[in-house]
C-alpha positions as CSV (number, residue, x, y, z in Angstrom):
1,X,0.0,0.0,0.0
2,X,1.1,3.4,-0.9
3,X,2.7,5.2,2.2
4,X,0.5,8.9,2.8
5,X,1.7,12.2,1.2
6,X,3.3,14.2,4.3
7,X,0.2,16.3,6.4
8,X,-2.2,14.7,4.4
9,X,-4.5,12.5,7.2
10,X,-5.1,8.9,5.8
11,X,-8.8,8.6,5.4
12,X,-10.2,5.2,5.6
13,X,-13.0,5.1,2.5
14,X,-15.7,3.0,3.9
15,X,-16.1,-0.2,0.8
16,X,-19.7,-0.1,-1.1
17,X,-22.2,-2.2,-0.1
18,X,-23.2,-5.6,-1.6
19,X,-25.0,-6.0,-4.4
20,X,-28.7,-6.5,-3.8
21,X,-30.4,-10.2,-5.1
22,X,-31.5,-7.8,-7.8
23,X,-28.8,-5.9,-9.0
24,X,-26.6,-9.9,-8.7
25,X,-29.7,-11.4,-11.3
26,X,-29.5,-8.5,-13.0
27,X,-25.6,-8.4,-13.9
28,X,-26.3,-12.4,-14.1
29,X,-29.0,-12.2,-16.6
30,X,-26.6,-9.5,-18.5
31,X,-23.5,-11.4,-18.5
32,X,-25.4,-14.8,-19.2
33,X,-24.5,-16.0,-15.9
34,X,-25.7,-18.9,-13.6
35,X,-27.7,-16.9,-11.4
36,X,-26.5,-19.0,-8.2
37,X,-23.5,-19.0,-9.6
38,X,-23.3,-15.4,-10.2
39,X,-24.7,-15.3,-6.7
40,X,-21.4,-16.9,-4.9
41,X,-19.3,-14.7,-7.3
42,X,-20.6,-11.8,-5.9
43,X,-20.7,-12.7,-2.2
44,X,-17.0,-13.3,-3.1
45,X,-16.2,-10.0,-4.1
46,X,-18.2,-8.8,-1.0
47,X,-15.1,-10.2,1.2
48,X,-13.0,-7.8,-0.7
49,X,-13.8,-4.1,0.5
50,X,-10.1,-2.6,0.2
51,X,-10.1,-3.6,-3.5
52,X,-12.8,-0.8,-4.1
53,X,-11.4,1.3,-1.5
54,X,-10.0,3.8,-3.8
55,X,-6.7,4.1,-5.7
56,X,-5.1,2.2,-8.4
57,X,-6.8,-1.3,-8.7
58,X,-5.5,-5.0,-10.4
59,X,-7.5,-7.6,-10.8
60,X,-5.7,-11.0,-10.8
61,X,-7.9,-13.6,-11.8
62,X,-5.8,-17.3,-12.5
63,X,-6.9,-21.0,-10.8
64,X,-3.5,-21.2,-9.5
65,X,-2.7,-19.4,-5.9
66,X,0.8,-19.4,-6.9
67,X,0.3,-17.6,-10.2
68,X,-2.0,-15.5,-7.8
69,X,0.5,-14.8,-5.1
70,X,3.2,-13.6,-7.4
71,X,1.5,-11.7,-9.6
72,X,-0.1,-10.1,-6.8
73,X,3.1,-9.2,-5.3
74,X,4.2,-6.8,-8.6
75,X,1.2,-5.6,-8.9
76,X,1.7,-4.6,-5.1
77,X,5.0,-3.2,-5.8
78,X,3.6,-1.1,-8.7
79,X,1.3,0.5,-6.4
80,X,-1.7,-1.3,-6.7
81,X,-4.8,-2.1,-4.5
82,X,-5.3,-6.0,-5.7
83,X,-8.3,-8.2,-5.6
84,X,-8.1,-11.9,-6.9
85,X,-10.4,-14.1,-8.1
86,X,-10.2,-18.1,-9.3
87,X,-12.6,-17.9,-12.2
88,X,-13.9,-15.8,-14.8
89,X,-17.5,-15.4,-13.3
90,X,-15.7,-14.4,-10.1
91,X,-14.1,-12.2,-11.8
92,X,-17.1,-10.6,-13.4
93,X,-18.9,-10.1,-10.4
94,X,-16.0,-8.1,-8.8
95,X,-15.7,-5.9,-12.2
96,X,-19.4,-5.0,-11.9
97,X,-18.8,-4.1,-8.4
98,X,-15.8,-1.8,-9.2
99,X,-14.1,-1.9,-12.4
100,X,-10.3,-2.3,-12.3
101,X,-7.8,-0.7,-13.7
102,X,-5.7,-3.5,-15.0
103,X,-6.8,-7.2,-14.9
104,X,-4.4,-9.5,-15.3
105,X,-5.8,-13.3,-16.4
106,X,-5.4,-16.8,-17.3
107,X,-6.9,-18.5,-20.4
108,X,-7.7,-21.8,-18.8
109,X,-9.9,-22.2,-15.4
110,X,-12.6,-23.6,-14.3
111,X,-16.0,-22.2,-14.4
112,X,-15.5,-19.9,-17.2
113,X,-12.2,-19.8,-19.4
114,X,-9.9,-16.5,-19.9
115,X,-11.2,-15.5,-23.4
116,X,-14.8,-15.5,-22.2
117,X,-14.3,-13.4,-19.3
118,X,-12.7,-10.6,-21.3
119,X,-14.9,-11.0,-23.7
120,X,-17.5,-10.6,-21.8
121,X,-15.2,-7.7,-19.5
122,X,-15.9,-5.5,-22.5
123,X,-19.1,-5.4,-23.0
124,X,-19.4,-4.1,-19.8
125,X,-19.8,0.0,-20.0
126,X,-16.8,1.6,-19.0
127,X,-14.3,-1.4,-19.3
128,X,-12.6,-0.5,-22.3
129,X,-10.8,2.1,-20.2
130,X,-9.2,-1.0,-17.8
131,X,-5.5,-3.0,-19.7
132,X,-6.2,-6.2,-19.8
133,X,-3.2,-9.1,-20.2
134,X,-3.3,-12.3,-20.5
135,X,-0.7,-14.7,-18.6
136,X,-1.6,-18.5,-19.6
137,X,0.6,-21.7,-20.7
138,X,-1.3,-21.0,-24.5
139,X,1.7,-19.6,-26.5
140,X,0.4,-20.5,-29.8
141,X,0.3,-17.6,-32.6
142,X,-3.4,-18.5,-33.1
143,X,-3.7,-18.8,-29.6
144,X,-2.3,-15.2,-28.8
145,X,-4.4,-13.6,-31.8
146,X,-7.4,-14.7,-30.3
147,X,-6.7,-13.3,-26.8
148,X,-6.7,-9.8,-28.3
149,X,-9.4,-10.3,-30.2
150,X,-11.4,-11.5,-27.1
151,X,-10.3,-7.5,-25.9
152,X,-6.7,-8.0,-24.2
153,X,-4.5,-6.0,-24.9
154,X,-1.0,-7.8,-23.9
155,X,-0.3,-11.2,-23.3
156,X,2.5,-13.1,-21.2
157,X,3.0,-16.9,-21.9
158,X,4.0,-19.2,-18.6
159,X,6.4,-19.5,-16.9
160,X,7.7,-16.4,-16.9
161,X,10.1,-14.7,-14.7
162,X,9.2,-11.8,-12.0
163,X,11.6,-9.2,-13.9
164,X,9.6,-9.8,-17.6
165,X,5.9,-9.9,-16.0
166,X,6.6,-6.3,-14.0
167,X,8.4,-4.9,-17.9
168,X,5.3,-5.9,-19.2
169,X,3.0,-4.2,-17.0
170,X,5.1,-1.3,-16.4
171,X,4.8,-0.9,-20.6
172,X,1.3,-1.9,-20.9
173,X,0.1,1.2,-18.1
174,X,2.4,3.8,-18.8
């Protein structure tokens, strides 16, 4: 977490509230989700609240806590406020809630795969202002076309090194 600017008073920012079992059938019905699924996506997001506190936010969303940890970790050190998420509908529900900055994905996960999340990340209003990059094991050429068609725009294949994840990043939001 950033440090405070000297004589400026840290104010805590009080996180939204959850969605309502309208507004979660609503976004479900929208993004073509399981309802009850959508419904454990949100309550997810819900144990977030310094995610939407304010600030700089990354979304990490990848099946594998390790992939998680470290990406988290940069995207610490860059100054970020980071959520994760498992899945891709987990991942929509915490968009809907408050729309990251810079999402950084797998392709392959349970639930709902990579290239359907983003692709259904923007056609949500106002998400074609948050960088998207993929980081998956799919290193094909038609594998990494489709990506940024789906809406990405950068893509990292696995395994990759701490040093060439935070270059890319650092390119991809400046």
């Amino acid at each position: 977490m950033p440090a405070p600017m000297d004589g400026v008073p840290e104010v805590p920012v009080p996180a939204p509230e959850a969605l309502t079992s309208q507004e979660t059938e609503a976004v479900a019905e929208e993004l073509e989700l399981d309802p009850v699924e959508a419904a454990v996506a949100a309550a997810l997001a819900d144990r977030d609240g310094e995610y939407t506190a304010g600030g700089k936010r990354c979304l990490i969303v990848d099946d594998s806590r390790v992939v998680r940890k470290l990406s988290r970790m940069i995207a610490e050190d860059m100054g970020y406020r980071v959520a994760e998420a498992e899945n891709g509908e987990e991942a929509l529900a915490r968009c809907a809630k408050a729309m990251p900055d810079l999402v950084i994905t797998d392709w392959q996960m349970p639930v709902m795969s990579g290239v359907d999340f983003v692709a259904k990340l923007r056609a949500i209003p106002g998400a074609d202002r948050t960088k998207v990059m993929f980081c998956t094991s799919k290193g094909e050429t038609t594998d990494i076309h489709a990506g940024i068609s789906a809406g990405a725009d950068d893509y990292i294949v696995k395994p990759f090194d701490e040093a060439k994840l935070k270059a890319k990043l650092e390119r991809l939001v400046t």
